[in-house]
C-alpha positions as CSV (number, residue, x, y, z in Angstrom):
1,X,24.7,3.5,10.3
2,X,27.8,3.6,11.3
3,X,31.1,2.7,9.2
4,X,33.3,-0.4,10.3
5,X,36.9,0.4,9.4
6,X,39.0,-2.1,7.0
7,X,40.5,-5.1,8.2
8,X,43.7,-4.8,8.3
9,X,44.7,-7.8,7.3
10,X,46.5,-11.0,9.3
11,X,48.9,-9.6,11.8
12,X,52.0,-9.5,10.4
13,X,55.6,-10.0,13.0
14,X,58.0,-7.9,14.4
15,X,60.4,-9.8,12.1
16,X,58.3,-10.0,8.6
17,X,57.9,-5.6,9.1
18,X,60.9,-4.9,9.6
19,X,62.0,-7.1,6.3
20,X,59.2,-5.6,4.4
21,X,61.3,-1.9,5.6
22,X,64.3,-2.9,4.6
23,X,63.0,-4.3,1.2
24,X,61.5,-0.9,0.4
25,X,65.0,0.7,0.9
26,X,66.2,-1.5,-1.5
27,X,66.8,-0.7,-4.8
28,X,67.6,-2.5,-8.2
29,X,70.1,-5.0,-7.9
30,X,70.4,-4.7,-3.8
31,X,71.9,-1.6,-3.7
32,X,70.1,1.0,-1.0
33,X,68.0,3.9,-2.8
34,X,68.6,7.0,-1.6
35,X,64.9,8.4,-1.9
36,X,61.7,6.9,-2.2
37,X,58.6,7.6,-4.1
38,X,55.9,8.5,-2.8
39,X,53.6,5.5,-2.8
40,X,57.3,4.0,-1.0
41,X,56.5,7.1,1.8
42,X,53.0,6.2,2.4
43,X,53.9,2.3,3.0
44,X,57.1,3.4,5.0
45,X,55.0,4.6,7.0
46,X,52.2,2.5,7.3
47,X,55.0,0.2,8.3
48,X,56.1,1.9,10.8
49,X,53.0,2.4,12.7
50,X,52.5,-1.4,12.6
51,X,55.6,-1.8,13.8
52,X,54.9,0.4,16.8
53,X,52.0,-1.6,17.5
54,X,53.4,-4.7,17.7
55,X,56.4,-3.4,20.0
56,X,53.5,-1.8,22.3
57,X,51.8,-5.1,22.3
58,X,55.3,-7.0,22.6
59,X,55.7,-4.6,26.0
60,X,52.3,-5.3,27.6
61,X,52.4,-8.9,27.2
62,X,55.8,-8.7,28.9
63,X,55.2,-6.8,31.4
């Protein structure tokens, strides 16, 4: 039988990922951290690819 991936959830903005970026840049008291952990890496970057999917999707529907 085969496997149906995870939903990934309600699609989230251009606007709300890239706030959820900068928020995991940010380190205790609003000051920018230097490094992040590695839990921080894996959701940087499961950011990111969101992010590039809704700037592909942005550029099809415009175009």
């Amino acid at each position: 039988m085969p496997s149906t991936p995870p939903d990934p959830g309600p699609a989230r903005s251009a606007a709300e990922l890239n706030a959820a970026i900068r928020a995991l840049w940010m380190g205790p008291g609003g000051h920018p951290t230097l490094r992040l952990t590695d839990e921080q890496r894996e959701e940087y970057g499961r950011l990111l690819a969101a992010l590039r999917e809704v700037e592909r999707g942005d550029v099809t529907t415009a175009a």
